[in-house]
Each structure stands twice: as structure tokens, then as C-alpha cells.
N, C-alpha and C positions, 0 to 999 in steps of 0.2 A: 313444444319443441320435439325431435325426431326423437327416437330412444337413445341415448346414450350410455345406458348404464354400463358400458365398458369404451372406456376413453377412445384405446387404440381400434376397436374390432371396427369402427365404421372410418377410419382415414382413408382418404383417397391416393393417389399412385403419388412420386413427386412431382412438386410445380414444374415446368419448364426452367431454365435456365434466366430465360430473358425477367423474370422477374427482380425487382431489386426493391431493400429497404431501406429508407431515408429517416433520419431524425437531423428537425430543425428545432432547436433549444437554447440551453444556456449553458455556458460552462461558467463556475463558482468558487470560490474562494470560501469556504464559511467559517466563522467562530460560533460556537456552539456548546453548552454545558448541559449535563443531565447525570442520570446515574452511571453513566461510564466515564463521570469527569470534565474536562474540557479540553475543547480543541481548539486552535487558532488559525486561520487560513488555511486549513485542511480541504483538497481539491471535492469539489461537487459540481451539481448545476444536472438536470434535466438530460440532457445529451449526454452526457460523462455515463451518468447512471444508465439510461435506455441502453446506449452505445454497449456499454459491458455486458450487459444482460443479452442481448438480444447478438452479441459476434459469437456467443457460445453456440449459435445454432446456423446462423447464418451470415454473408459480407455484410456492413453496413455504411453507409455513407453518411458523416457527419457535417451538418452546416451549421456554424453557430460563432460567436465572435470570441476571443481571449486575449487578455494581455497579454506582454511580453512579460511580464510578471506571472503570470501563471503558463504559458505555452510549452516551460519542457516537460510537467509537473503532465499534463497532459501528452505528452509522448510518451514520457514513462509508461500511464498507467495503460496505453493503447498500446506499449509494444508486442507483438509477439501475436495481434488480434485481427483479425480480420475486416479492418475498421481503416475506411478511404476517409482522410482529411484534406484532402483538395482542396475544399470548400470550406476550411476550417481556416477565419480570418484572423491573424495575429494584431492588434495594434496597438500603435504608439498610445494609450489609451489603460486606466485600469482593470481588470479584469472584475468581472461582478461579483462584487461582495453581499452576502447573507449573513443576519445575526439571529439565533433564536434560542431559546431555554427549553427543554423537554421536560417533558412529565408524564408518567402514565402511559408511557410510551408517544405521547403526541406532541409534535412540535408546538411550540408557541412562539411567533412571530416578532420577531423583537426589532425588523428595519432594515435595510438593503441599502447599498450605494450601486445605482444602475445606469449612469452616464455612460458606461461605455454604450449603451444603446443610440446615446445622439448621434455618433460617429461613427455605426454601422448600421446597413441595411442588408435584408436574406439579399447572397448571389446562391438561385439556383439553377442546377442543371436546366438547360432548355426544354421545355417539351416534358418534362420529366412524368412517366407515364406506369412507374412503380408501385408499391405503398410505401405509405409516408406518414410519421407521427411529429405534430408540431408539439413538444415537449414547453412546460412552462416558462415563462419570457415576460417582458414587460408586455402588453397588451397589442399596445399597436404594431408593435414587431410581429405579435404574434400573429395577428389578421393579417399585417401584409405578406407572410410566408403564406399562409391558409391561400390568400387568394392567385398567390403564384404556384400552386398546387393543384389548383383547380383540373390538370388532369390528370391529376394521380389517381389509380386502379382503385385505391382503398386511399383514404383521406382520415386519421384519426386527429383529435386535440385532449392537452388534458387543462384542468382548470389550476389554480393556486386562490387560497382563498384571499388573501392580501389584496394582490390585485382584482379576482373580484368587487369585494371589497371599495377598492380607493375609483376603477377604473372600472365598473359597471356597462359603460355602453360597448366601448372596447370589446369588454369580456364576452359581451351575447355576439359580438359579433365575429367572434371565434367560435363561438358555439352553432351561432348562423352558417358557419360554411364547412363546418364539421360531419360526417359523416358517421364517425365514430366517436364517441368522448368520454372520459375518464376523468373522475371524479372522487372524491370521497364523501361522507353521508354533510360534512357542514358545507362544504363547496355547492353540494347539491341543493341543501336550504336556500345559504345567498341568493341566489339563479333563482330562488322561489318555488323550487320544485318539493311538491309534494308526495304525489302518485309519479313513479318512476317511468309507469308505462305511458298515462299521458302527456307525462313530461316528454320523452320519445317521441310520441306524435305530433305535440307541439311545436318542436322545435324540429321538424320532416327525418330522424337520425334514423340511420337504419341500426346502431346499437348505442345502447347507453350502460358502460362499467361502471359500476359505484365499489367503488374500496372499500372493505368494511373493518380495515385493521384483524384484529384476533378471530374475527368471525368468518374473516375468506373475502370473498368478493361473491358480485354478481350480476351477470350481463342479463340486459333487457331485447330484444331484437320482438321482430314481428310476429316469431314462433312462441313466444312465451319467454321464459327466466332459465336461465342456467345457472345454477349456484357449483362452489368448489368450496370448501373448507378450509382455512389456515390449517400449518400442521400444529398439531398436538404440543405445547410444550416445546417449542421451537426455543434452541438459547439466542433470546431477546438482547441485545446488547443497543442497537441504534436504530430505529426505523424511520429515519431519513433518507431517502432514495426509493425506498422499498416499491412505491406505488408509481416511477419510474420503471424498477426492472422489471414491476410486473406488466407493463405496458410492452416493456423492449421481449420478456420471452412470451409473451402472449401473441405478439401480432407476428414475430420472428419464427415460432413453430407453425401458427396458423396457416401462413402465406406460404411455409415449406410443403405441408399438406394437401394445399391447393385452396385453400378459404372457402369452402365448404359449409353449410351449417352444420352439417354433421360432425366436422371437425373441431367444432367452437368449445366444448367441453375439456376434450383433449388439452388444446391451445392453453385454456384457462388455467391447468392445472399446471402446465409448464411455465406460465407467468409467475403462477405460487409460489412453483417451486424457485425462481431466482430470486423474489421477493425475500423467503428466507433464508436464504439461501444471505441477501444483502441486510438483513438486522442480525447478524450472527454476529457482527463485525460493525466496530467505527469505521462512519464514512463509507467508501467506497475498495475498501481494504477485503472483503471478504467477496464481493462478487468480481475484485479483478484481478483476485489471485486462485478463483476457481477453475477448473478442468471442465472439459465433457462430460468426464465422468463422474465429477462430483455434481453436477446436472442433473446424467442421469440415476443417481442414488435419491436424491432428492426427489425429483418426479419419483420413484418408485412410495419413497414415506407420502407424498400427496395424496398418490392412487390410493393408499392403504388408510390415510382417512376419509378418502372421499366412500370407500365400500364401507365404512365403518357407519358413514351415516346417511347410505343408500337407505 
């Protein structure tokens, strides 16, 4: 990979204007217990999370389906954000419900009710010719968004291991039209992957993000690895969403940048930084009541582990 060892000194001028960022996902309902307690139909879902993360840096456009049961719960938490719901379909329909138990910081899977998905399909912008992150969803939804994407500038997916899991062929075939994909280290097993970098080439991706919870992340691409560190001692309260917003400010500083490989370091580190940015906080309480500023304070504690373990 190019030298990075200072994030900002190789970014390029800003993007043009005409670029735009898309996330197609889920929006959530979840009940949830762990050592913060529990929650009951507290809002989540894939889009919720990228959306917040990634309007701190730039406009974003959400497409994704919600009940009327959960639709103000999502205006609320989008007010005041830079975040187009046009394409944000309300229906007579319940909105997707999530159950799971935490431990150790890691979810455990406890069963979804995801009927609203019979009774919607992606409406995307025509032509849409942006970057675009198809955020976790039932499977088939999620390929028929990927393949209506088809000319987006940058085309990423992320995996959920569940549906892996139940809907395996689905699942590769999000992986098949991915560009970019985001994962974590069991997601990555399922998918059978062992070697990260063949795994890349196997599947033709020009990057492959693997989450690695406490230990940071780290992107694969054609130039070699780029790793970033979690921060130090982060206050861990909920890391449910986390590897959404790190998806939302990683592709959202990237494509500000210009998408650059030299930029990719950078980017990574501002992913980090919303990540924890979103387990400081239940739910989605902590990355959609942050600042800019509180962004950029955050990115500053990143850069200051990532020199620590230059």
C-alpha cells in the first residue's frame, strides 16, 4: 500500500459536488439485553445507523422500508441531518423487528420478524451513478438493491451472519456484485473465507473490510492491508450498529476526499472514529446526538492510537 503513515498529508483536493452517497438497508425496531440492561423496540436497522454516521460528513440518501409504527421514531432521530428520505417507504406493514442478547461485547442472535420485506421492494433513483452501501437486509432484497446499483461509482455490501447463515446462496450473491464488502472475522468464516487476500480475489472485490471489534479493523484492496486500531479504552456501553457507522464514516470521508487509495487510511480512521463514537451509547443514542465536532475530537484520539502503534 502507498505510505500512509500520516492519514491527512496524502488526501486529495475535494470531491466534486456531483458525487452522492446512497445507503440501502434496514430500518429496526430491536429488543435487546446485555450489560447495559435492556431495551424494547428501541429504533435500529442498518440504514439508521450508516445514515447517522456518515450525515456527519456528508448529504445522504436513504432507501429502505418502515412501518407506520416506527416512521416518526425515524424522523426524530434524522432531524436536523443532512439525510434525503424520499425514498424512505412508509407501510401499512410492521416495521423489522430484531431480537438478541449481548455478551462480551458481541451480539447474539436471538430471531427477527422481517415480513415487512414481502411487501416491499428497493425503489431507486434512476441511473443512480453515486456511491452506494447496500447495508444488512434480508438477502434477496439485498441482491435486488446490489443489482439495481449496478452503476454506482463505488458499490459496497455488508454481510449479517444470520442470514448468511439461513440464506447462503442469496448471501454470495451479494457478495457477487459487491465491489466493496464489509464483514466481520465470523461472517467472514461462514462465506468460507480463510485467507483475506484470496478471499478478495476470489470473489473479483476491489476491497474487502473485516471488523475486528476491539482490535480496529482492516481493509484488504490490491495494494496490500491497511489496518487502524480501535481506540484505547473506549466507554464500551453497546456495540450494536458500530460496524454500520463504521461503514457510514468510512465510505462518507472517503468519497469526500476523492476515493483515492491514498486516502483509504484516512477514511478508515474516520469510520473508527463513528464506531465509537456509536458504542459509547445504547442504540443509536450516541452517534445521533453527536456534532462535527465531537467527530472531529474523536478522529483526533484515533490518529493518536493509530501513531502509538506505527
Amino acid at each position: 500500500m502507498h505510505d500512509m503513515s500520516s492519514p491527512r498529508s496524502a488526501v486529495p483536493a475535494a470531491v466534486p459536488d456531483q458525487r452522492h452517497l446512497l445507503v440501502a438497508g434496514s430500518v429496526a425496531l430491536d429488543t435487546r439485553d446485555g450489560p447495559f440492561g435492556k431495551v424494547e423496540e428501541t429504533l435500529g436497522g442498518s440504514a439508521v445507523y450508516f445514515a447517522l454516521a456518515a450525515s456527519l460528513i456528508v448529504p445522504v440518501k436513504v432507501v429502505a422500508p418502515v412501518g407506520v409504527d416506527g416512521a416518526k421514531r425515524v424522523a426524530q432521530a434524522f432531524s436536523g441531518r443532512p439525510i434525503d428520505i424520499e425514498e424512505l417507504q412508509i407501510l401499512d406493514a410492521p416495521t423489522y423487528r430484531w431480537r438478541a442478547h449481548q455478551e462480551h461485547g458481541r451480539n447474539i442472535d436471538l430471531g427477527n420478524s422481517d415480513n415487512i420485506y414481502d411487501s416491499w421492494a428497493p425503489s431507486l433513483p434512476g441511473g443512480f451513478e453515486g456511491w452506494a452501501f447496500v447495508g444488512s437486509m434480508r438477502p434477496d432484497r439485498q441482491a435486488q438493491a446490489m443489482a439495481m446499483l449496478g452503476a454506482a461509482e463505488l458499490l459496497a455490501a455488508d454481510a449479517m451472519l444470520s442470514y448468511v447463515q439461513a440464506r447462503p446462496p442469496e448471501a454470495r450473491d451479494v457478495l457477487r456484485r459487491a465491489a466493496w464488502y464489509f464483514c466481520n472475522q465470523e461472517e467472514f468464516a461462514a462465506l468460507g473465507g480463510r485467507d483475506p487476500d484470496e478471499f478478495r480475489r476470489q470473489w473479483w472485490l476491489k476491497g474487502l473490510v473485516i471488523k475486528q471489534g476491539a482490535k480496529g479493523v482492516a481493509a484488504y484492496t490490491e495494494y496490500g492491508v491497511v489496518r487502524v486500531p480501535a481506540v484505547a479504552d473506549p466507554p464500551l456501553i453497546d456495540t450494536t450498529g458500530a460496524g454500520d457507522a463504521l461503514a457510514g464514516g468510512m465510505l462518507a470521508r472517503w468519497m469526500s476526499t476523492g476515493g483515492e487509495p491514498a486516502g483509504l487510511q484516512d477514511a478508515l480512521v474516520w469510520g473508527v472514529a463513528c464506531a465509537s463514537i456509536t458504542i459509547s451509547a445504547v442504540g443509536v443514542k450516541g452517534i445521533a446526538r453527536a456534532t462535527r465536532e465531537d467527530l472531529d475530537k474523536q478522529v483526533l484520539e484515533v490518529e493518536e492510537c493509530l501513531r502509538r502503534e506505527s
